[in-house]
N, C-alpha and C positions, 0 to 999 in steps of 0.2 A: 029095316034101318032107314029114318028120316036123311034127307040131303043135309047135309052139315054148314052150317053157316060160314065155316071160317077152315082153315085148313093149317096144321101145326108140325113143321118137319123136321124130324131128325136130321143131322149131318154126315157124319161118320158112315159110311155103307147105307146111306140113304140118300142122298144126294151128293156127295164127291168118295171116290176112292184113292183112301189118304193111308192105306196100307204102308205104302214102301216108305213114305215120307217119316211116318210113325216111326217105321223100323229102323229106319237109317239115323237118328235120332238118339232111338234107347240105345242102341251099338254103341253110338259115340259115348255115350256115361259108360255104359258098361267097359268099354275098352278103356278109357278115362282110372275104372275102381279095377280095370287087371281082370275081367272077366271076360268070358269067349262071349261070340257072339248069337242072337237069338236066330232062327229061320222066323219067316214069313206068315208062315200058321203059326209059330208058338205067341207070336205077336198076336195077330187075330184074334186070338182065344181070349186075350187079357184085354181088348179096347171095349169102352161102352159106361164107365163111370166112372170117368174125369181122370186127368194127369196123375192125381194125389195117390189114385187105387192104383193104375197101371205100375206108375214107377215101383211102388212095393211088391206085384206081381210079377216085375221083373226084376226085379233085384233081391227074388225068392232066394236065391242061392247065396249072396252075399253075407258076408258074417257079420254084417251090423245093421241096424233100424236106418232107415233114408231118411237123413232130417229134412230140413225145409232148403238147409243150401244145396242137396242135392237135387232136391225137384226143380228149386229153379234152375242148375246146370242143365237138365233135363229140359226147361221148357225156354229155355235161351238157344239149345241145339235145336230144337221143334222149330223155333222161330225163325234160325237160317234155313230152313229145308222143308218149309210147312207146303210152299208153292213149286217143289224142281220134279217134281214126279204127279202131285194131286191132281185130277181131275172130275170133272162132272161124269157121272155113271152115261153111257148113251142116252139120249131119247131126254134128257133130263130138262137140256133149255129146250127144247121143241115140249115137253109136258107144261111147264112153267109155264110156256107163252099161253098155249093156252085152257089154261086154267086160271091165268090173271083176272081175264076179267069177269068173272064171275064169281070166283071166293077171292075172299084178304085170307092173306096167307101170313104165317111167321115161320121161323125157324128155331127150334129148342134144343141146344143140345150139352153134352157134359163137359163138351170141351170148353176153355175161356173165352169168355164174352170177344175182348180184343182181339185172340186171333180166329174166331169165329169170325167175325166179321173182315179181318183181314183177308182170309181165304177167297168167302166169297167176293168180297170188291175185287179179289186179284185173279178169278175164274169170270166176274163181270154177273156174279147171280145178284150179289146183294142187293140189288135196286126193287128185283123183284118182290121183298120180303116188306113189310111195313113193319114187323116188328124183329127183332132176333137175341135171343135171349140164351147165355152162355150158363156153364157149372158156376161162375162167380157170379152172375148176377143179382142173385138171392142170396141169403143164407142158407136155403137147400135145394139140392138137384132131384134130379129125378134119380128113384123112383117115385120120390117126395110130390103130390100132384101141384105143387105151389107155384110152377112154372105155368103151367094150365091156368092155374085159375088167375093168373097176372095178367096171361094174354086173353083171358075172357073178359078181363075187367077193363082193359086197351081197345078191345074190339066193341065193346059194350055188347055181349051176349053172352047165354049162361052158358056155361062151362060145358055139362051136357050135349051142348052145338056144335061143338068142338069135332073133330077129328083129328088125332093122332099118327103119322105117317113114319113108321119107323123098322126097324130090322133085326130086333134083338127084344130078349126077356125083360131089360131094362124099360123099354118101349112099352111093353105092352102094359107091365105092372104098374105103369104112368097114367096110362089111359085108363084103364080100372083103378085105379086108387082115386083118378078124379072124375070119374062115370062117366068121359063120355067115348066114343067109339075106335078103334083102332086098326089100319090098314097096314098089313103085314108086308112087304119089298122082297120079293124074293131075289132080287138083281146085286147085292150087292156083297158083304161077305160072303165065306163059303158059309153053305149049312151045315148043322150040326144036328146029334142028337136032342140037345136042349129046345134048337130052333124047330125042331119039327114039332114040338110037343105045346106049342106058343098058341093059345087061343085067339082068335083074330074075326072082327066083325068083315073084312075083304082079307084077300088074299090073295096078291100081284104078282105078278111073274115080269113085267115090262112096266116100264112108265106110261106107252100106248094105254098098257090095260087098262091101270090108273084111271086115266083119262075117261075109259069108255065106260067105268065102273060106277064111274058121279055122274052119269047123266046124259054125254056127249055121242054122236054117232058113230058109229068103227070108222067111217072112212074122214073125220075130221085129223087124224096125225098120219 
C-alpha cells in the first residue's frame, strides 16, 4: 500500500463516542410514541447510515411507518443532547495533531452535515478538517463512493489517494466502491461478528497505531 495523499474520517465510533448521546435521543421519541426504552447495544447495532435508517431501526417495533415529522422529532432531541455525554475517542486530538501536518485531512460521515460540524466545533476538532462532509451533503451517502470522490476533487487528487478511516461495513464498502484504501479503528464501537469479517488495507487497535502505521516513529505520540 502507497502513503495516501489525503486522509478521510469517519465520525461515529471513529473519532467521537456519541453512543449515549444517540441513545438518550431515540428514548426520548420513543417514550414520546409510548414505547420502552432501548439499551446501549441495541443502539450500537442500528448507528452507521444516517438518522433516516436508524429512526426506522428503532421504531422496528412501532405499529406505524416513521414519517418525516417523526425523524425530525428525532433529530431536534439529537440536537439538544448531541454534546452532554460526546466525546473524542482517547489519543484522538493527540493523533490529529500529528498527522496535520503532513496529510489534509476531511471528515465523511452519515450523520448531517450541520450537526456534524456542530459536534466537532463543540469538541474543538473541527478546525482540524479542511473539508467535512455529512449524510445531507449530497444526494447520496455512503456506501455511495460520491463523498470520496467530492473530497478528491476538493483536495485535487485522484480518488485512489485517498484513505478511508473508519469502523464499520458501511466504511469499508465506501472505500471499495471508490478504490481507494481503508483503515479499520478497532477503538471504538463494540465488535461484532460482522466487524471481524470487514476487509481492511490497516488494521488499528489505537490512534497511536494509526499514527505509526502512515509512516511516523513509535516514539512520536
Amino acid at each position: 500500500m502507497t502513503r495516501p495523499a489525503a486522509l478521510v474520517f469517519d465520525l461515529d465510533g471513529t473519532l467521537i463516542d456519541s453512543r449515549r448521546d444517540i441513545t438518550t435521543a431515540l428514548n426520548r421519541l420513543r417514550s414520546e410514541l409510548g414505547l420502552p426504552p432501548l439499551s446501549l447495544d441495541q443502539v450500537v447495532a442500528m448507528v452507521g447510515e444516517g438518522a433516516k435508517v436508524l429512526v426506522r431501526r428503532a421504531l422496528a417495533d412501532w405499529d406505524q411507518e416513521p414519517t418525516k415529522e417523526v425523524l425530525d422529532r428525532y433529530l431536534s432531541y439529537y440536537a439538544e443532547v448531541c454534546l452532554e455525554t460526546t466525546v473524542p475517542y482517547p489519543g484522538i486530538e493527540e493523533m490529529l495533531a500529528e498527522l496535520a501536518p503532513d496529510y489534509r485531512m476531511a471528515v465523511l460521515s452519515n450523520k448531517g452535515e450541520r450537526l456534524s460540524i456542530e459536534i466537532l466545533e463543540g469538541l474543538d476538532l473541527a478546525w482540524r478538517f479542511r473539508e467535512i462532509l455529512g449524510g445531507d451533503s449530497l444526494p447520496t451517502r455512503k456506501p455511495n463512493p460520491a463523498g470520496l470522490h467530492a473530497l478528491a476533487d476538493r483536495f485535487n487528487v485522484p480518488v485512489e489517494q485517498l484513505m478511508l478511516i473508519g469502523d464499520s461495513r458501511i466504511d469499508a464498502e465506501t472505500a471499495r466502491n471508490a478504490g481507494c484504501a481503508f483503515a479499520l479503528v478497532e477503538w471504538g464501537f463494540p465488535r461484532t461478528p460482522e466487524t471481524d469479517e470487514i476487509e481492511a488495507d490497516l488494521i488499528v487497535s489505537t490512534p497511536q497505531e494509526l499514527v505509526q502505521k502512515l509512516g511516523f516513529p513509535e516514539n512520536r505520540l
